[in-house]
C-alpha positions in Angstrom: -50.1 -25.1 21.3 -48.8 -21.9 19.6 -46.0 -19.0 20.9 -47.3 -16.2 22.1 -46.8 -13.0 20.7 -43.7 -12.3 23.4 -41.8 -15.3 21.9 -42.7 -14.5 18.3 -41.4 -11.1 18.9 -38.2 -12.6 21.0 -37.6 -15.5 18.0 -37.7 -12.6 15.5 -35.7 -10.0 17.5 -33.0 -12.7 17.6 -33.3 -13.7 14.0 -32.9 -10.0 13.1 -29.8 -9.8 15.4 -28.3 -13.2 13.9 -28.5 -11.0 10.5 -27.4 -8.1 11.7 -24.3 -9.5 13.0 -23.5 -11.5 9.6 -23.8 -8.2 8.1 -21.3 -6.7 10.2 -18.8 -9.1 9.6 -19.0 -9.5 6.0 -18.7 -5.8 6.4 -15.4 -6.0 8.6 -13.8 -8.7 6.1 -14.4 -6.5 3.3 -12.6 -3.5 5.3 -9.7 -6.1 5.8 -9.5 -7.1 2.6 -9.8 -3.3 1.0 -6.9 -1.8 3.3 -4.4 -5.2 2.7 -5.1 -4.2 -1.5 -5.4 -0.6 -0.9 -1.5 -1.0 0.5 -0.5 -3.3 -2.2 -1.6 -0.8 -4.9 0.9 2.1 -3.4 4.5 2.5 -4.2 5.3 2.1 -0.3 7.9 -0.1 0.6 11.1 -2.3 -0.3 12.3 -2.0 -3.8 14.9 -3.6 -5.0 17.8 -4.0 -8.3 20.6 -5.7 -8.0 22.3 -5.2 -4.7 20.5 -1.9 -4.7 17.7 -0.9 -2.7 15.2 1.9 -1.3 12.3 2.1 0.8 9.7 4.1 0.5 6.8 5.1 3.5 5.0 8.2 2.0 7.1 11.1 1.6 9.7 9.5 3.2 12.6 7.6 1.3 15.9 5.8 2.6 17.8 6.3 -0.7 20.0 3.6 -2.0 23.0 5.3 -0.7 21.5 4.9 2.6 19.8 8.6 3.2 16.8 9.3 4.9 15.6 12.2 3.2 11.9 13.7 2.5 10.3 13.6 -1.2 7.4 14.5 -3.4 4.7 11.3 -2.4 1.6 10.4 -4.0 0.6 6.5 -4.1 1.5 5.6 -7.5 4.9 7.7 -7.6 7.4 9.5 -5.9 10.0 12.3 -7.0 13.2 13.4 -5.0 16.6 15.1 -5.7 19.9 12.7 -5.1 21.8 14.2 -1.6 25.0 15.8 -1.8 26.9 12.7 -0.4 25.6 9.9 -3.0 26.6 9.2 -6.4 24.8 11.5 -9.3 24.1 13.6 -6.7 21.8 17.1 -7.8 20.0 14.4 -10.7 16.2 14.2 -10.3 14.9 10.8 -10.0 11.8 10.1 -10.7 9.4 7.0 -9.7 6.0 5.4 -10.8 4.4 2.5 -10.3 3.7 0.3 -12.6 1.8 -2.5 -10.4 1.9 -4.1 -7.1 5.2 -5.9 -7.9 7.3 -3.4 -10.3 8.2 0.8 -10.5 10.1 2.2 -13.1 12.6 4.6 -12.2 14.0 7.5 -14.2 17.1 9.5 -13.5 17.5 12.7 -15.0 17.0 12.4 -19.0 18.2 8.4 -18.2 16.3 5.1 -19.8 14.0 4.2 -17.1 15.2 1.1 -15.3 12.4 -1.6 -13.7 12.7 -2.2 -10.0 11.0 -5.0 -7.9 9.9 -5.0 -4.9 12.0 -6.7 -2.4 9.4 -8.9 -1.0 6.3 -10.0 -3.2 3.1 -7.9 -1.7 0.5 -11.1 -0.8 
């Protein structure tokens, strides 16, 4: 006793489906896992020196003196001007990222200093 052709065709339709939908799992994990590492590898977020800190969430900055001001964004750096109210205020500061964990920041013609980020990306 053999299938006939009906069930051949219904085993294999379901086979193909079982692969199919591995496929678009492994397909959605990867999208997971790309956008988690795709935000890890931007300068957004919590930095931190010190008792100092900034956040950053794209041209957007809350400056260590507690501004929320607008900036020049790109994922690996940012650039704004220090408001009238904080200290060095008119000096240019400049950021880029080093990695997922560090930026160096420049002010004016200063040494750069190494900031961390407040909380390690996972």
């Amino acid at each position: 006793m053999g299938l006939s052709a009906g069930q051949l065709m219904a085993v294999g339709g379901a086979t193909r489906l079982k692969g199919m939908m591995a496929r678009v799992l492994l397909c959605c994990v990867a999208l997971v896992i790309g956008a988690s590492s795709a935000r890890a590898d931007a300068i957004d977020g919590q930095w931190c020196l010190g008792a100092s800190h900034f956040e950053i969430n794209g041209p957007n900055i809350r400056t260590p003196g507690g501004n929320d001001i607008t900036g020049e964004y790109n994922r690996h750096g940012f650039r704004y001007v220090v408001p009238a109210n904080e200290q060095g205020a008119g000096t240019q500061i400049v950021m880029v990222l080093l990695n997922e964990e560090t930026v160096h920041l420049t002010r004016g013609t200063s040494a750069p200093e190494t900031w961390k980020r407040c909380k390690p990306v996972s």
